[in-house]
C-alpha positions as CSV (number, residue, x, y, z in Angstrom):
1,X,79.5,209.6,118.3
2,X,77.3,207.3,120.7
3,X,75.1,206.3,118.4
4,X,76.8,203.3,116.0
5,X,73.6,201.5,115.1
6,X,70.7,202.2,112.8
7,X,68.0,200.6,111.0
8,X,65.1,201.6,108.7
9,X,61.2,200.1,109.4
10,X,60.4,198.9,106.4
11,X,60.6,195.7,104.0
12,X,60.9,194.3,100.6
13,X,61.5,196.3,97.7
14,X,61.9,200.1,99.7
15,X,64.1,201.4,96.9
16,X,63.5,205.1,98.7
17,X,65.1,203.8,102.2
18,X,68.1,202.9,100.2
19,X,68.5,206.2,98.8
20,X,68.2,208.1,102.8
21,X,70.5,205.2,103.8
22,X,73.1,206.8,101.6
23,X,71.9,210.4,102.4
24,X,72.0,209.4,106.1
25,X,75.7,207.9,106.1
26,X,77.0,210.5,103.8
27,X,75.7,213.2,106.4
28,X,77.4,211.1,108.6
29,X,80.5,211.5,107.0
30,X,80.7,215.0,106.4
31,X,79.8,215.5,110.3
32,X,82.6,213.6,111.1
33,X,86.3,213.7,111.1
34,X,87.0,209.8,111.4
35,X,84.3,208.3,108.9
36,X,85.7,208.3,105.5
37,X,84.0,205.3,103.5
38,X,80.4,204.3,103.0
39,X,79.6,200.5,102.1
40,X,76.5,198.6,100.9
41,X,76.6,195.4,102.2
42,X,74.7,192.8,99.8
43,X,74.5,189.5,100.3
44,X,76.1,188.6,96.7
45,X,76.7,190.0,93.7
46,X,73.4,189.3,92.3
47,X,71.6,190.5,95.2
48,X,72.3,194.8,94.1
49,X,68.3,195.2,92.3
50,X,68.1,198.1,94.9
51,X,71.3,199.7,93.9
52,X,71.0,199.2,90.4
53,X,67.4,201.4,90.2
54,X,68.6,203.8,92.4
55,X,71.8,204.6,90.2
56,X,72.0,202.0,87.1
57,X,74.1,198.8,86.5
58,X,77.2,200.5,84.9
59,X,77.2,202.6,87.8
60,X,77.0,199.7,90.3
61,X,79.4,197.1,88.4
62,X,81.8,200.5,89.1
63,X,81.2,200.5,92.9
64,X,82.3,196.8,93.8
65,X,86.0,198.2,92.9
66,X,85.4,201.5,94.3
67,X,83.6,204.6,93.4
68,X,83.1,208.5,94.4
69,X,80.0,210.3,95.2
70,X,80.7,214.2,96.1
71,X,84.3,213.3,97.3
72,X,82.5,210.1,99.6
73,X,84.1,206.8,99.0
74,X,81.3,204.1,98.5
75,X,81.7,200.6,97.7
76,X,80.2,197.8,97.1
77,X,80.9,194.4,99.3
78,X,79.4,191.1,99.6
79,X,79.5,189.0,102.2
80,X,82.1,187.0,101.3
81,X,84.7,189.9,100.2
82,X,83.9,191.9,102.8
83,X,87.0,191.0,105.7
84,X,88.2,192.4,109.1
85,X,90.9,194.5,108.5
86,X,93.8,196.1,110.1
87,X,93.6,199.1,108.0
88,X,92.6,203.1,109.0
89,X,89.6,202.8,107.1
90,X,86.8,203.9,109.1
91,X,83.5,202.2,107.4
92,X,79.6,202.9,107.4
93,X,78.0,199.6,106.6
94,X,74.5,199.9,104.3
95,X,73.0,196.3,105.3
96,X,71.3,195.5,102.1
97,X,68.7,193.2,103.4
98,X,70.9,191.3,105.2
99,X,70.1,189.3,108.4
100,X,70.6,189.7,112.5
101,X,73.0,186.4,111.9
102,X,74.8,188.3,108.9
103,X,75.0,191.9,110.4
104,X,76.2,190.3,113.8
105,X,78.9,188.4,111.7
106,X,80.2,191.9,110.9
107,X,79.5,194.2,113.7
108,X,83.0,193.0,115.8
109,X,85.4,194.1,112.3
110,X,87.9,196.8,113.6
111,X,86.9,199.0,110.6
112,X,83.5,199.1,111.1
113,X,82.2,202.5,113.1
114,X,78.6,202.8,111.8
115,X,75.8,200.0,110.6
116,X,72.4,200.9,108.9
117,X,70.5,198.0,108.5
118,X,67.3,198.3,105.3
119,X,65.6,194.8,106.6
120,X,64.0,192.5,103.9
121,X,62.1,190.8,106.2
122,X,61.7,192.3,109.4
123,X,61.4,189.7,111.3
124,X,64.8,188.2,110.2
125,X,66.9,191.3,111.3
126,X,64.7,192.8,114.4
127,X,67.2,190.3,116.8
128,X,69.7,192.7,116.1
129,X,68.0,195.2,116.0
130,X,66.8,194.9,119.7
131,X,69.7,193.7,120.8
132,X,71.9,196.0,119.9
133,X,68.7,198.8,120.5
134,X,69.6,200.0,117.2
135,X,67.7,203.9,116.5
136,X,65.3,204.1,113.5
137,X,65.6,206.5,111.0
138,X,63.0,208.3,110.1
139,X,61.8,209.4,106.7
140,X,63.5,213.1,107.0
141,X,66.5,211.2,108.2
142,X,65.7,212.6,111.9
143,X,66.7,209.9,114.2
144,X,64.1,208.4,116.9
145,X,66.4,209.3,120.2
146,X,64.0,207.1,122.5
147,X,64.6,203.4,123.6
148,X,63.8,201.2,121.3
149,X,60.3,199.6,122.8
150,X,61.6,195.8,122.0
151,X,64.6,196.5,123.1
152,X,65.9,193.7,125.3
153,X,65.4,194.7,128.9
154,X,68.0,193.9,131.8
155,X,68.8,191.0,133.5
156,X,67.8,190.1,137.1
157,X,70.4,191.4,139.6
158,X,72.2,188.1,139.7
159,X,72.9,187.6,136.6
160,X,74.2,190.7,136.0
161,X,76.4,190.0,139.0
162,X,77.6,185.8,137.3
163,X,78.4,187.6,133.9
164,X,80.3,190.7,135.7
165,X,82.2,188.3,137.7
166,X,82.9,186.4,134.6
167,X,83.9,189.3,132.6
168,X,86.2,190.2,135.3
169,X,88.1,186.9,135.2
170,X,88.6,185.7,131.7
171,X,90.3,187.0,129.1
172,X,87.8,189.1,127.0
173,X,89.6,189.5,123.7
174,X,89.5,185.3,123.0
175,X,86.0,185.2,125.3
176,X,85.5,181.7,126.3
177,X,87.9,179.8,124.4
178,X,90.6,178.8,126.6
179,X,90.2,176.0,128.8
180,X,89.8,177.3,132.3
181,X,87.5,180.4,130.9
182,X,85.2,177.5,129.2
183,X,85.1,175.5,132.2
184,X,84.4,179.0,134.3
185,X,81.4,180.1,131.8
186,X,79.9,176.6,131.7
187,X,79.9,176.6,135.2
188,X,78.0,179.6,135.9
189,X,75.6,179.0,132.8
190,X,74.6,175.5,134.8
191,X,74.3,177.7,138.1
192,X,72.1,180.6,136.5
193,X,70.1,178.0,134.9
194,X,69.4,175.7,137.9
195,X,68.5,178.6,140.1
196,X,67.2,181.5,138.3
197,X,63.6,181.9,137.1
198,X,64.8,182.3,133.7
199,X,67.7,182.6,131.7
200,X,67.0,183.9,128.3
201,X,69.7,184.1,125.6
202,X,69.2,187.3,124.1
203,X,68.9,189.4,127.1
204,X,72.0,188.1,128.3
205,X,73.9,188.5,125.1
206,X,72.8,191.9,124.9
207,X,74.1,193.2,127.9
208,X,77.2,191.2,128.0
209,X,77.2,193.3,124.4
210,X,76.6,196.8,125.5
211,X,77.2,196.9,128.8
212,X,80.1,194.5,129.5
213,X,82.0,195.2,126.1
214,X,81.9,191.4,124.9
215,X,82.6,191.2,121.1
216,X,79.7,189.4,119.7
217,X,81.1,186.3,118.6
218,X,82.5,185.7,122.3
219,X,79.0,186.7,122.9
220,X,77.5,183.8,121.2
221,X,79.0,181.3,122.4
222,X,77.7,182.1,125.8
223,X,74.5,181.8,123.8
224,X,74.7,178.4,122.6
225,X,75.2,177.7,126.1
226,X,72.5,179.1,127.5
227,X,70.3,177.7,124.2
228,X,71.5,173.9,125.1
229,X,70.2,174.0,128.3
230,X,67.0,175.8,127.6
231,X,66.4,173.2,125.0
232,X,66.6,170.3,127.4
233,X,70.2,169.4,126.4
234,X,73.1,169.5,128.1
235,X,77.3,170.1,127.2
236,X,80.3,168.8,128.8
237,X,82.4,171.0,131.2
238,X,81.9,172.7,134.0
239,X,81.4,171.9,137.6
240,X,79.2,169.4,138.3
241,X,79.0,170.1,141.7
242,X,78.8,173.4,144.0
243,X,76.9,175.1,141.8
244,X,74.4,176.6,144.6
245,X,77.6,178.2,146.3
246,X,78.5,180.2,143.0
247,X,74.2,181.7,143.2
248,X,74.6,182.1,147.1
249,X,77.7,184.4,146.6
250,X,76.0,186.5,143.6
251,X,72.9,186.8,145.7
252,X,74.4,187.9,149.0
253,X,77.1,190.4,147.5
């Protein structure tokens, strides 16, 4: 499957896109030999007024321990109970008009193969949405197979070269938290910044994302980075000095 991210255009109270959401991931499943659970992702337990009109609240208090729906397993997680798992559980998430900064949270759990995100507000989810270029489903559950127009677009050459460079030297599963792979990242952050016409946050995380295989916490953090210095502000760490040597050597290779 190369498609692992979805999302409906709509907002508010859509109770229809909830019910294709669970048409769509049980379709999913039965197409597949490695999906075998289907969870809708709420915020809390309170937040299931969808859910509850598009089956009924006995049917719903059922689902947050477990329920069947023509031999699918569904469930019903918050936030909070949701956790990463080591288990062989292979998991559609149903974002229940949850947030880019909530769906991100999840995206890097080892059980998590599929996400369909039903926005609530549209503008709170499209950062994932575009940087992850996430496919919208339509209303016959056909699947728009074109880029997604606000998708994130490339970096320049350079910094594609600085974060490939990077990639190639730290180690990926931690990201940037040991202390020579901080001091590494900082240090070509301050270069990119200091030389480069612009260095925008969420195009870089989106290709360090889906084209260099970062996890998206790791991801973030190169974020904040990149936010602290846009913002005026600056962090400790990192070279102070020689930073146009680091640019020269992206440039010229």
């Amino acid at each position: 499957m190369t498609d692992k991210y979805y999302y409906f255009d709509t907002q508010g109270n859509d109770d229809a896109a909830y019910d294709r959401a669970l048409n769509f991931a049980a379709n999913l499943v039965k197409e597949s030999k490695e999906l075998n659970k289907i969870i809708f992702l709420v915020a809390s337990k309170d937040a299931t007024g969808w859910l509850e009109r598009l089956f009924d609240s006995q049917t719903v208090k059922k689902m947050f321990t477990g329920a069947t729906f023509s031999g699918i397993n569904v469930k019903i997680e918050t936030i909070r109970t949701y956790k990463n798992t080591y288990s062989n559980s292979s998991d559609i998430i149903i974002c229940c008009g949850l947030n880019s900064e909530e769906i991100f949270k999840i995206q890097d759990y080892r059980q998590v193969d599929v996400i369909i995100a039903i926005p609530w507000l549209k503008e709170n989810t499209e950062s994932w949405i575009n940087t992850v270029n996430a496919k919208k489903i339509n209303e016959d559950l056909s699947v728009d197979e074109g880029e997604n127009a606000a998708a994130y677009p490339k970096p320049s050459a350079i910094v594609k070269k600085a974060f490939k460079e990077l990639t190639s030297v730290i180690n990926t599963s931690t990201g940037i938290n040991h202390p020579s792979d901080n001091s590494r990242a900082k240090t070509y952050v301050k270069a990119l910044y200091k030389y480069e016409p612009e260095l925008n946050s969420d195009i870089v995380c989106s290709y360090i994302i889906n084209e260099l295989g970062w996890q998206v916490r790791h991801a973030d953090d190169i974020r904040k980075l990149i936010d602290t210095m846009n913002s005026g502000k600056f962090f400790k760490g990192g070279e102070k000095t020689g930073l146009q040597l680091h640019y020269k050597r992206w440039k010229n290779n």
